[in-house]
Structure formats: structure tokens, C-alpha cells
PDB file of N, H, CA, C and O in Angstrom:
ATOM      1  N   UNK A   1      87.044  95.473  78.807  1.00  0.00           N
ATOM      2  CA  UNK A   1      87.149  95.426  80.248  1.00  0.00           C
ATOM      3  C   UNK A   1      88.470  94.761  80.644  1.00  0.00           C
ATOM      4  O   UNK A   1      88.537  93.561  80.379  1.00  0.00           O
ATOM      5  N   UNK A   2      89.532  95.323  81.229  1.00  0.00           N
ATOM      6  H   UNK A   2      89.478  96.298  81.445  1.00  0.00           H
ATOM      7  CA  UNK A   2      90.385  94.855  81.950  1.00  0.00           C
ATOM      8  C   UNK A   2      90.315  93.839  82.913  1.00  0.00           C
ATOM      9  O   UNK A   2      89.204  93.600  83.388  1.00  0.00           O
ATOM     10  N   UNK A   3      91.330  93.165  83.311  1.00  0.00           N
ATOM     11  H   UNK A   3      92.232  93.358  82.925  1.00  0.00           H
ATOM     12  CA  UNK A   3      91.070  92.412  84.528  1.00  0.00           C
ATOM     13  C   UNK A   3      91.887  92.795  85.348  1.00  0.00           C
ATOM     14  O   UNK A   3      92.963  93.350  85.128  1.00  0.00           O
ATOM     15  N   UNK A   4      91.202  92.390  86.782  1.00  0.00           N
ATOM     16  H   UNK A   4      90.327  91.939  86.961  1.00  0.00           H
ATOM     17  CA  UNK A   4      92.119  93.239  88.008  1.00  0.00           C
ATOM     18  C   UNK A   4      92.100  92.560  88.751  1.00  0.00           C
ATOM     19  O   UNK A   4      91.150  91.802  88.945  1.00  0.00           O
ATOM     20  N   UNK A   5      93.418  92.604  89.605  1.00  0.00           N
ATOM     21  H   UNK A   5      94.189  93.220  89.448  1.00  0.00           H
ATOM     22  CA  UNK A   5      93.190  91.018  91.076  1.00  0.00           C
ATOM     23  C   UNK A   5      93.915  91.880  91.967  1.00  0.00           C
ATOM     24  O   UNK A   5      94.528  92.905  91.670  1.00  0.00           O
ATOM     25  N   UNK A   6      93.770  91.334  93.115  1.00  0.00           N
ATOM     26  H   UNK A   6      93.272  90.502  93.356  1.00  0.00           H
ATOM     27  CA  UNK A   6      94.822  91.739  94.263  1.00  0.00           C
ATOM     28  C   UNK A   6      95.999  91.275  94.435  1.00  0.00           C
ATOM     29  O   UNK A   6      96.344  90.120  94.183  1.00  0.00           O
ATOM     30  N   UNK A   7      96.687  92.148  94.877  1.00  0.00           N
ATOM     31  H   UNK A   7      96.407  93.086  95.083  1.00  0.00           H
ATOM     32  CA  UNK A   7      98.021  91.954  94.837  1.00  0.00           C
ATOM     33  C   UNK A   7      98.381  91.264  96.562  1.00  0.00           C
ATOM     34  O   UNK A   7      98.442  92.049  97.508  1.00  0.00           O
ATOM     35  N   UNK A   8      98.589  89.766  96.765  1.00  0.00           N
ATOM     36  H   UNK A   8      98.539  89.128  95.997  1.00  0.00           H
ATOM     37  CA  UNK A   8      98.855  88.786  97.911  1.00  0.00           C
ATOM     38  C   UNK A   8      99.713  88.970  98.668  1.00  0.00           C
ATOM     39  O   UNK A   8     100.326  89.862  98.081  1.00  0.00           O
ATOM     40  N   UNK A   9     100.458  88.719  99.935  1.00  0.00           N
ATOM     41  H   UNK A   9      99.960  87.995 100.412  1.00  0.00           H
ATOM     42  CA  UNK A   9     101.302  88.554 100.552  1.00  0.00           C
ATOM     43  C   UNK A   9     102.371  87.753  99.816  1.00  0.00           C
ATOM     44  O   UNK A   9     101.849  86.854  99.156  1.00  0.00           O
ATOM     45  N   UNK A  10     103.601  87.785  99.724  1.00  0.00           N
ATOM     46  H   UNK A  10     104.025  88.515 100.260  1.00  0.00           H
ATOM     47  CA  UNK A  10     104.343  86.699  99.873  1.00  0.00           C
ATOM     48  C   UNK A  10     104.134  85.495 101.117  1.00  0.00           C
ATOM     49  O   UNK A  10     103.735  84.332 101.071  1.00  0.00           O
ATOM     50  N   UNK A  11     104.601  86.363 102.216  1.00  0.00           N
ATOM     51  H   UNK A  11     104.926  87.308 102.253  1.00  0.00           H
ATOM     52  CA  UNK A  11     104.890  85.792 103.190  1.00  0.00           C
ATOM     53  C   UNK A  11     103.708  85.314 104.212  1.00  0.00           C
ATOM     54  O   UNK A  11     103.756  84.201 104.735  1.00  0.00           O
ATOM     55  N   UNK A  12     102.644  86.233 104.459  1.00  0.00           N
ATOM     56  H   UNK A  12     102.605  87.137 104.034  1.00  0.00           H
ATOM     57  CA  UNK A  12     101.563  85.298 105.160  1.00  0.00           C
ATOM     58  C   UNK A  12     100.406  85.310 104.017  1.00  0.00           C
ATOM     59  O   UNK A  12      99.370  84.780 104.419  1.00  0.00           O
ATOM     60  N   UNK A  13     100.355  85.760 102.778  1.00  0.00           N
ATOM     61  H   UNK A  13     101.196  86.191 102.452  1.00  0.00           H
ATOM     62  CA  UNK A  13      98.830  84.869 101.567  1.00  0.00           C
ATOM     63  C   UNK A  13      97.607  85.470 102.358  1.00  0.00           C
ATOM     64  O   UNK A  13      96.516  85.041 102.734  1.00  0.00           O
ATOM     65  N   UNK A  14      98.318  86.704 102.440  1.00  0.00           N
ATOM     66  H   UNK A  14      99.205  87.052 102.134  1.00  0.00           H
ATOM     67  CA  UNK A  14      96.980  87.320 102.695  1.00  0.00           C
ATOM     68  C   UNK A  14      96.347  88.876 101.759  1.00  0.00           C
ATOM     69  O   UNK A  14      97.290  89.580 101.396  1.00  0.00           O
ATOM     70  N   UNK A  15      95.495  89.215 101.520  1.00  0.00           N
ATOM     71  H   UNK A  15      94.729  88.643 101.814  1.00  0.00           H
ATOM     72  CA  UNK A  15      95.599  90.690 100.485  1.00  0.00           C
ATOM     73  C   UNK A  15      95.995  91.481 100.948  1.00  0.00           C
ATOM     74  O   UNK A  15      96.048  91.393 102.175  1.00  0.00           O
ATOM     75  N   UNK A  16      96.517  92.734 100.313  1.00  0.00           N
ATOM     76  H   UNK A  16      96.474  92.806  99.316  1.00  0.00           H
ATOM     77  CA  UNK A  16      97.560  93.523 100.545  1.00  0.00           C
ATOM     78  C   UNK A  16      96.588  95.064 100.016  1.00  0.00           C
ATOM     79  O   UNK A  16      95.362  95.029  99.912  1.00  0.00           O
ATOM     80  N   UNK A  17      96.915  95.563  99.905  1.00  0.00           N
ATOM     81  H   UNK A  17      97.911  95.591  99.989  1.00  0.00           H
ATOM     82  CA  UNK A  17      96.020  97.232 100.110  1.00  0.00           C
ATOM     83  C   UNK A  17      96.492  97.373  98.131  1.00  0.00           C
ATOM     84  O   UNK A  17      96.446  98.474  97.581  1.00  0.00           O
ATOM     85  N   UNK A  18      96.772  96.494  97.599  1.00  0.00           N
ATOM     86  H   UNK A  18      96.810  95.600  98.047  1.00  0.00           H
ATOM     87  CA  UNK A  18      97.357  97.201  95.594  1.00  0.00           C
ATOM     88  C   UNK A  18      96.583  96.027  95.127  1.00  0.00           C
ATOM     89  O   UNK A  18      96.470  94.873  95.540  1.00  0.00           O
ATOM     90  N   UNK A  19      96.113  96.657  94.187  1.00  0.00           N
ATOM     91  H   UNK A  19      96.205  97.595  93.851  1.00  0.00           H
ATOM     92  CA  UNK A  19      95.450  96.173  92.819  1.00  0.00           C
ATOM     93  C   UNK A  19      96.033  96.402  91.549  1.00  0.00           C
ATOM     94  O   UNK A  19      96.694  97.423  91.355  1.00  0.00           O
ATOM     95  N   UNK A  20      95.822  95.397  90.505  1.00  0.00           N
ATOM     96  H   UNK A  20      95.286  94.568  90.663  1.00  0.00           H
ATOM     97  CA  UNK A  20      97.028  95.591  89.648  1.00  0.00           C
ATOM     98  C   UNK A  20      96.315  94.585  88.526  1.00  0.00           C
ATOM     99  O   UNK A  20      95.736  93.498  88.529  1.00  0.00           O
ATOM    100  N   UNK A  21      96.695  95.571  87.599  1.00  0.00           N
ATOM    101  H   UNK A  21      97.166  96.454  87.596  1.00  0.00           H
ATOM    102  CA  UNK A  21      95.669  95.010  86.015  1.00  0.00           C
ATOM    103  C   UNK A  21      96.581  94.841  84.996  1.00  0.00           C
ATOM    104  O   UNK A  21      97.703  95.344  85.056  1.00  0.00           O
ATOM    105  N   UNK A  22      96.217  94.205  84.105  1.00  0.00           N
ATOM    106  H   UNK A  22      95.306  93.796  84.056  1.00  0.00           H
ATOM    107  CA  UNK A  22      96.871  93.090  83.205  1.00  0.00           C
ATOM    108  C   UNK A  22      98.154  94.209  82.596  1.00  0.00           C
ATOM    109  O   UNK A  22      99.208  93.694  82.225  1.00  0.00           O
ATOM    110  N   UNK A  23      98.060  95.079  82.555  1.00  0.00           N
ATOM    111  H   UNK A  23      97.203  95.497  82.856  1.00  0.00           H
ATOM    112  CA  UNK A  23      98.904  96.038  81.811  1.00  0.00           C
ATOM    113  C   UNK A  23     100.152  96.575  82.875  1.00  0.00           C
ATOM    114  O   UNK A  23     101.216  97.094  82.538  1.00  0.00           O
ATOM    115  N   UNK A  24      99.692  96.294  84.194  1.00  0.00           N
ATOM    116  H   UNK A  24      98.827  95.873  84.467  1.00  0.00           H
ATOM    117  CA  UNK A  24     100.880  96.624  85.187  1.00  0.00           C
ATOM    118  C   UNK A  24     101.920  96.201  85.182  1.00  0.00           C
ATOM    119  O   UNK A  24     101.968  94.971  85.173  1.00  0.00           O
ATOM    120  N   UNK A  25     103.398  97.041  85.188  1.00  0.00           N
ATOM    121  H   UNK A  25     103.359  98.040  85.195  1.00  0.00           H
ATOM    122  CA  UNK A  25     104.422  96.412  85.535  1.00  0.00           C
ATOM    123  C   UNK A  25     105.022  97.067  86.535  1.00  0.00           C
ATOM    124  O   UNK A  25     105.049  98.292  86.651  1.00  0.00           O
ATOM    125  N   UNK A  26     105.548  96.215  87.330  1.00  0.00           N
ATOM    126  H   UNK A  26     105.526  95.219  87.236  1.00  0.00           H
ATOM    127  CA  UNK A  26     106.361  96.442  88.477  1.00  0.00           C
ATOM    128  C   UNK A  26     107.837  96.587  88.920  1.00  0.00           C
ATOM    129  O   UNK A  26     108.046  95.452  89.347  1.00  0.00           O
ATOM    130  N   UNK A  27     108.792  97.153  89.057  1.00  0.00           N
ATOM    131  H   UNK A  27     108.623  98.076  88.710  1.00  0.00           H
ATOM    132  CA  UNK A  27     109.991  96.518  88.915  1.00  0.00           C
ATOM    133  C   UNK A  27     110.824  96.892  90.378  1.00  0.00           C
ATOM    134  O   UNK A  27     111.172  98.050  90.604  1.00  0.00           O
ATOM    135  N   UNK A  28     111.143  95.592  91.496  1.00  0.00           N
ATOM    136  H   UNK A  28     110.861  94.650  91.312  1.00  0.00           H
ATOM    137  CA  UNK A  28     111.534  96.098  92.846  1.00  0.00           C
ATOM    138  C   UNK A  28     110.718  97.154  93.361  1.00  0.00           C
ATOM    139  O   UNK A  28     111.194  98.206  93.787  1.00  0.00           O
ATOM    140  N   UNK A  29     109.384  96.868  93.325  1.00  0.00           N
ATOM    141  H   UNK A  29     108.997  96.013  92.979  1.00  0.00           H
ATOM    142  CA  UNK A  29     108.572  97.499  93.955  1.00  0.00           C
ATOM    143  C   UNK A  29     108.436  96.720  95.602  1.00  0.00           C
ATOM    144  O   UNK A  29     108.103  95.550  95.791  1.00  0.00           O
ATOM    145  N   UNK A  30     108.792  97.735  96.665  1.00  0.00           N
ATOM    146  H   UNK A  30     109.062  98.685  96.511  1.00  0.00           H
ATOM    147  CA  UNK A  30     108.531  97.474  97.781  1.00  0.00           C
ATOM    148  C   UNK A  30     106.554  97.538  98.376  1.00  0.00           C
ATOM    149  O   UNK A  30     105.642  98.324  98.629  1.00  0.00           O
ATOM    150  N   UNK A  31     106.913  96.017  98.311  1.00  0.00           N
ATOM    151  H   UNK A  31     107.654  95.378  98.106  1.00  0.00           H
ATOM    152  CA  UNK A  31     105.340  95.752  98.641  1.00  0.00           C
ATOM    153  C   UNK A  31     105.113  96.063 100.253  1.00  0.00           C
ATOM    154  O   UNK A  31     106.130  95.752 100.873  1.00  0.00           O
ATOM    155  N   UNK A  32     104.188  96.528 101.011  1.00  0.00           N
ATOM    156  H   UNK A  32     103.361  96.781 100.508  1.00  0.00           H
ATOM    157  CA  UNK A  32     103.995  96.120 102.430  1.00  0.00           C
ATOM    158  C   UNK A  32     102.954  95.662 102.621  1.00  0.00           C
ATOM    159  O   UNK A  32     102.111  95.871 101.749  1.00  0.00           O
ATOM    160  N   UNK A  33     102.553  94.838 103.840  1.00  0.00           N
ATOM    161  H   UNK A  33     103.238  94.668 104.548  1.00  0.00           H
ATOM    162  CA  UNK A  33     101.856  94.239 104.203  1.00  0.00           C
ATOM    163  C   UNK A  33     101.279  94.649 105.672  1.00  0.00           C
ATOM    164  O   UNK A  33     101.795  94.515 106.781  1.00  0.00           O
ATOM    165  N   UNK A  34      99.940  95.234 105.254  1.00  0.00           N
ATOM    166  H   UNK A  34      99.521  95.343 104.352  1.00  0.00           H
ATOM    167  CA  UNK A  34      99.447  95.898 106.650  1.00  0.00           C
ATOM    168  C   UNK A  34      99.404  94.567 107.734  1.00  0.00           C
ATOM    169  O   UNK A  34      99.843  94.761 108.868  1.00  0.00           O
ATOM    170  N   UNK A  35      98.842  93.147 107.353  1.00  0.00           N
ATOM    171  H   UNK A  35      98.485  92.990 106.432  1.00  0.00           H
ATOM    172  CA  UNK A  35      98.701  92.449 108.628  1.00  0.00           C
ATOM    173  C   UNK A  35     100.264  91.594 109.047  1.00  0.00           C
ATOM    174  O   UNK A  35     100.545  91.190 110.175  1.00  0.00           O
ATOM    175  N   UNK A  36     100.935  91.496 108.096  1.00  0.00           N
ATOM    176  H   UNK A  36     100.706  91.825 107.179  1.00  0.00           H
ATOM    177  CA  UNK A  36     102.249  90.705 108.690  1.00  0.00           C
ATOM    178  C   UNK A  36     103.652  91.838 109.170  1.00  0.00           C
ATOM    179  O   UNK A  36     104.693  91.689 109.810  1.00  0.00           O
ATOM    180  N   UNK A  37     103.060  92.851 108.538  1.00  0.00           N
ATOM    181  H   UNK A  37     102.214  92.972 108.018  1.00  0.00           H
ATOM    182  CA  UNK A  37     104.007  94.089 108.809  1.00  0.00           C
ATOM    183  C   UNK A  37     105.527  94.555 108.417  1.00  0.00           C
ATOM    184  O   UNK A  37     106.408  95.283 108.873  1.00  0.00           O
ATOM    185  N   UNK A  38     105.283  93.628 107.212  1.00  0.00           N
ATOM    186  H   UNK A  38     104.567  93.036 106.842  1.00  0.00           H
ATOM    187  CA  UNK A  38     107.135  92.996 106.422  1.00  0.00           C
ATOM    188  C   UNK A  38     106.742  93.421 105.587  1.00  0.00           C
ATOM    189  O   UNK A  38     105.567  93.464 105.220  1.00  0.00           O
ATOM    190  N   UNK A  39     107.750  93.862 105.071  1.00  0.00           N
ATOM    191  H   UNK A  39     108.704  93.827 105.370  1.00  0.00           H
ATOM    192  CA  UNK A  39     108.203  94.828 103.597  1.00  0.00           C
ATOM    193  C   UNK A  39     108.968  93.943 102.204  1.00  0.00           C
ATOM    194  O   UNK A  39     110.113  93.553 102.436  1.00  0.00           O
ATOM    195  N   UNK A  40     108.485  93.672 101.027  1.00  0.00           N
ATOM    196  H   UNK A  40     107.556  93.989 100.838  1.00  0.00           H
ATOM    197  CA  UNK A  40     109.287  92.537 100.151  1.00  0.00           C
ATOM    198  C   UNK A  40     109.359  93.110  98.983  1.00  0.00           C
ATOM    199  O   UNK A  40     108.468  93.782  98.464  1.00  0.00           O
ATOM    200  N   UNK A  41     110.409  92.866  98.537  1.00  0.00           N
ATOM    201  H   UNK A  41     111.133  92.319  98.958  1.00  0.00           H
ATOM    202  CA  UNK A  41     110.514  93.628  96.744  1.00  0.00           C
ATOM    203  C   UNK A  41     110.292  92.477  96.044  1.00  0.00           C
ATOM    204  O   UNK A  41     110.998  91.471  96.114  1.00  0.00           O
ATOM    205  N   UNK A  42     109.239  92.626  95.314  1.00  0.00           N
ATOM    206  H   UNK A  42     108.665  93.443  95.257  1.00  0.00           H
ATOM    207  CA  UNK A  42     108.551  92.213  94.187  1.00  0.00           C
ATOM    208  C   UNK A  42     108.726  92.797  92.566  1.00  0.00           C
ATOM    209  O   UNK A  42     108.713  94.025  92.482  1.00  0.00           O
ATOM    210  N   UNK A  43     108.816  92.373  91.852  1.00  0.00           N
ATOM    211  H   UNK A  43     108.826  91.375  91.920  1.00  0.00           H
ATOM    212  CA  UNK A  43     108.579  92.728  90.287  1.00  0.00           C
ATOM    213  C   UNK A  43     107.024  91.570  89.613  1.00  0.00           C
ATOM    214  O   UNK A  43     106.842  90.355  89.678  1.00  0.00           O
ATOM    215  N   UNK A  44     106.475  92.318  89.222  1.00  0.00           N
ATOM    216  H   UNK A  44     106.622  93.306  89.169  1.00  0.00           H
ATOM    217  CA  UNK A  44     105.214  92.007  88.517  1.00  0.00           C
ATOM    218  C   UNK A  44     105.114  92.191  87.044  1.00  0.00           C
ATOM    219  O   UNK A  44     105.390  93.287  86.557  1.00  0.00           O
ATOM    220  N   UNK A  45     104.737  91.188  86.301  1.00  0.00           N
ATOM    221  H   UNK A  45     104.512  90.298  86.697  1.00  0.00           H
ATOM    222  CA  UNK A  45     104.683  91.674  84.986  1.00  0.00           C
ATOM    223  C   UNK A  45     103.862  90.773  84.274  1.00  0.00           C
ATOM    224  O   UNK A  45     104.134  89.577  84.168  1.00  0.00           O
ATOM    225  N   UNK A  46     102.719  91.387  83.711  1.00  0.00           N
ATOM    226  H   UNK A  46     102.498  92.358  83.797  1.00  0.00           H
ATOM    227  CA  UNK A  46     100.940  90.366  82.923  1.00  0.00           C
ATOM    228  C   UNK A  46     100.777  89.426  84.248  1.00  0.00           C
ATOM    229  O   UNK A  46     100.911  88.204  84.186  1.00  0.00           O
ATOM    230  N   UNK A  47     100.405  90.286  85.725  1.00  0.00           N
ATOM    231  H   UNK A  47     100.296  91.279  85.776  1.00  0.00           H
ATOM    232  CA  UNK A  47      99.871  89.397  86.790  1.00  0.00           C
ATOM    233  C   UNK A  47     100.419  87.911  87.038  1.00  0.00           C
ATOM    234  O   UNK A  47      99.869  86.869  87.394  1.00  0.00           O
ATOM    235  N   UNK A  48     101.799  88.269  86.685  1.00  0.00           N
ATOM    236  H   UNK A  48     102.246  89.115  86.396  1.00  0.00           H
ATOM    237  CA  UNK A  48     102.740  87.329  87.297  1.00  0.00           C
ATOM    238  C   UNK A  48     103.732  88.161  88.880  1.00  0.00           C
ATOM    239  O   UNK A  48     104.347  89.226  88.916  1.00  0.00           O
ATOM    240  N   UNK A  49     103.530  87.245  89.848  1.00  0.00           N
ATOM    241  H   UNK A  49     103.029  86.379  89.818  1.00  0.00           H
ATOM    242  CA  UNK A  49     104.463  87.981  90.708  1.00  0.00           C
ATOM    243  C   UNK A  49     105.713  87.416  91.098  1.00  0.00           C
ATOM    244  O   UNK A  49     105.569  86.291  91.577  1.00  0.00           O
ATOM    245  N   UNK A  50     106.830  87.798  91.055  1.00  0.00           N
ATOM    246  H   UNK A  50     106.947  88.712  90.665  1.00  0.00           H
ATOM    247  CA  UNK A  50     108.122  87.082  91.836  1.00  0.00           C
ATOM    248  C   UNK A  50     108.807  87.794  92.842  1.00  0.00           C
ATOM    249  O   UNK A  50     108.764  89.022  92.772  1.00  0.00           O
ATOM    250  N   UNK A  51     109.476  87.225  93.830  1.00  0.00           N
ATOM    251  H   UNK A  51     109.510  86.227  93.887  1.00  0.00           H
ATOM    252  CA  UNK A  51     109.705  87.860  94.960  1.00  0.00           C
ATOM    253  C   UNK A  51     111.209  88.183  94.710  1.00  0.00           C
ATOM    254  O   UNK A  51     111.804  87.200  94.268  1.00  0.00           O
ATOM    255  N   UNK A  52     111.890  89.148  94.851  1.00  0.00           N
ATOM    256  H   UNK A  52     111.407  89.947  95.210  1.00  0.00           H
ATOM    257  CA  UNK A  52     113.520  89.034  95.121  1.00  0.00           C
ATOM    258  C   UNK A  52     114.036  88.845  96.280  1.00  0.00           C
ATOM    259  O   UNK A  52     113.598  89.358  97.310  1.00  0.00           O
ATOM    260  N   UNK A  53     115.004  88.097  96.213  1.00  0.00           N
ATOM    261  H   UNK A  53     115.360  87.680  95.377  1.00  0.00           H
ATOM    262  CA  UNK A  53     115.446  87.765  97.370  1.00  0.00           C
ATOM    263  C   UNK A  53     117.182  88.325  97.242  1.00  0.00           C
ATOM    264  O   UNK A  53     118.064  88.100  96.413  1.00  0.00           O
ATOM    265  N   UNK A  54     117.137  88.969  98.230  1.00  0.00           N
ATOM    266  H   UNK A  54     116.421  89.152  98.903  1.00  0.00           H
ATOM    267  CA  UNK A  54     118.487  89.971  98.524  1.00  0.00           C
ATOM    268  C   UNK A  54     118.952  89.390  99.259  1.00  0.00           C
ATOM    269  O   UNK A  54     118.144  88.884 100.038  1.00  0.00           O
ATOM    270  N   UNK A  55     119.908  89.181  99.434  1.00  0.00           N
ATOM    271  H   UNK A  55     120.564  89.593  98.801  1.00  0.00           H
ATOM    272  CA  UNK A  55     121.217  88.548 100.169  1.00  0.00           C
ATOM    273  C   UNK A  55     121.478  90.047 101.318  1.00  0.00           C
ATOM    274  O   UNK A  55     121.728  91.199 100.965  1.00  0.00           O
ATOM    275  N   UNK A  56     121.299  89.469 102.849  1.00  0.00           N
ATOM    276  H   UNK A  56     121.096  88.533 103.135  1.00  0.00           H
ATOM    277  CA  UNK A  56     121.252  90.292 103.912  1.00  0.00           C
ATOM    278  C   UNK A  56     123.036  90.987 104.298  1.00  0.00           C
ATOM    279  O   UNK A  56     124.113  90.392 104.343  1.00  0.00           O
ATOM    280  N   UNK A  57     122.694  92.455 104.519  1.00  0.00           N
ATOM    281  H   UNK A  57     121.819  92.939 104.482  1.00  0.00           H
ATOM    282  CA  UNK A  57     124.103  92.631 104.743  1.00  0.00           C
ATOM    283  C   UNK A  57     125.408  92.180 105.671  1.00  0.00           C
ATOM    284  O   UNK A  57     125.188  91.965 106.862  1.00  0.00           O
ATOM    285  N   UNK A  58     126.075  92.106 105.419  1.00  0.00           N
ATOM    286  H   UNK A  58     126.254  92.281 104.451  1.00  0.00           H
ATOM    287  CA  UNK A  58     126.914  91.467 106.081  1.00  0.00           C
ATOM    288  C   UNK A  58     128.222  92.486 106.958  1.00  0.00           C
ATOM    289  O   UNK A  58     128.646  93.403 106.255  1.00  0.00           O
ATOM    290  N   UNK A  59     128.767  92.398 108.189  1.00  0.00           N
ATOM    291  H   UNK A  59     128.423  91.654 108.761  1.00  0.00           H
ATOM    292  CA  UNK A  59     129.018  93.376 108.645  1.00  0.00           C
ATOM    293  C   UNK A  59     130.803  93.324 108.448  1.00  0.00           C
ATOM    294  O   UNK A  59     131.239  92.178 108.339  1.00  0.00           O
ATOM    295  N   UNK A  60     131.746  94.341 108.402  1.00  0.00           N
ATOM    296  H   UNK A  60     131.392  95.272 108.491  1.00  0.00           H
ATOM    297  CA  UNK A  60     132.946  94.633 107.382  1.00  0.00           C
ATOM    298  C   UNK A  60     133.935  93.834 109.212  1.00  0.00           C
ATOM    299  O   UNK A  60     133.718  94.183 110.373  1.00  0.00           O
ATOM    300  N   UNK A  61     134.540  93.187 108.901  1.00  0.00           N
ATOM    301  H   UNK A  61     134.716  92.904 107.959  1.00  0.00           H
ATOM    302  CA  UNK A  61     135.391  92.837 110.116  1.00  0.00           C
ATOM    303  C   UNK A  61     137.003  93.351 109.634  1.00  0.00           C
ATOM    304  O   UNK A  61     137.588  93.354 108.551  1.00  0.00           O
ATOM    305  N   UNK A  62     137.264  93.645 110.604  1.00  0.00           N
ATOM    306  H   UNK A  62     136.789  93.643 111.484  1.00  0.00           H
ATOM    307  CA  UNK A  62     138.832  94.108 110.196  1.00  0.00           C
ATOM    308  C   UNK A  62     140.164  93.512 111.316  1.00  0.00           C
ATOM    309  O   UNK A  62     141.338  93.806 111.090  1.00  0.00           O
TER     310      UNK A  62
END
């Protein structure tokens, strides 16, 4: 028997609509979140989760 958990919010820690078992891997998978409505790239790997954090674009001045 596998084990299976839900896959959390980052940002408001709440469950998220993915389930994900010990064998899942993830890589910059865009997670969403039906109740906070924010979008986060995640990588998952043996039901570990980490968030990436992207550096926001910046606009070209001339």
C-alpha cells in the first residue's frame, strides 16, 4: 500500500485539488490554489515540497 497526502498551499496552508504518493516527482510544477487563487512553482520529490522563488521581471529602461 502506498501512501498518499495532499498536496498544501504554500501561501494560505490550505488543501489544494493534487494528491501525490511517495513515488511522485515534480519538477516546476505550477501548483494552483482554488481558495487563495495564486499560482506557485513547486518541485516535489518522496513528499517533500519546496517552493521556487523567481525573481519578478524587471522592466528594460533605456
Amino acid at each position: 500500500m502506498s501512501v498518499e497526502q495532499w498536496v498544501f498551499c504554500p501561501i494560505c496552508k490550505n488543501k489544494t485539488r493534487l494528491k501525490i504518493r511517495m513515488d511522485t516527482e515534480l519538477k516546476k510544477f505550477p501548483l494552483y490554489c482554488p481558495k487563495c487563487k495564486q499560482e506557485t512553482l513547486i518541485n516535489i520529490q518522496q513528499l517533500n515540497m519546496s517552493v521556487i522563488k523567481e525573481p519578478d521581471a524587471k522592466t528594460q529602461s533605456q
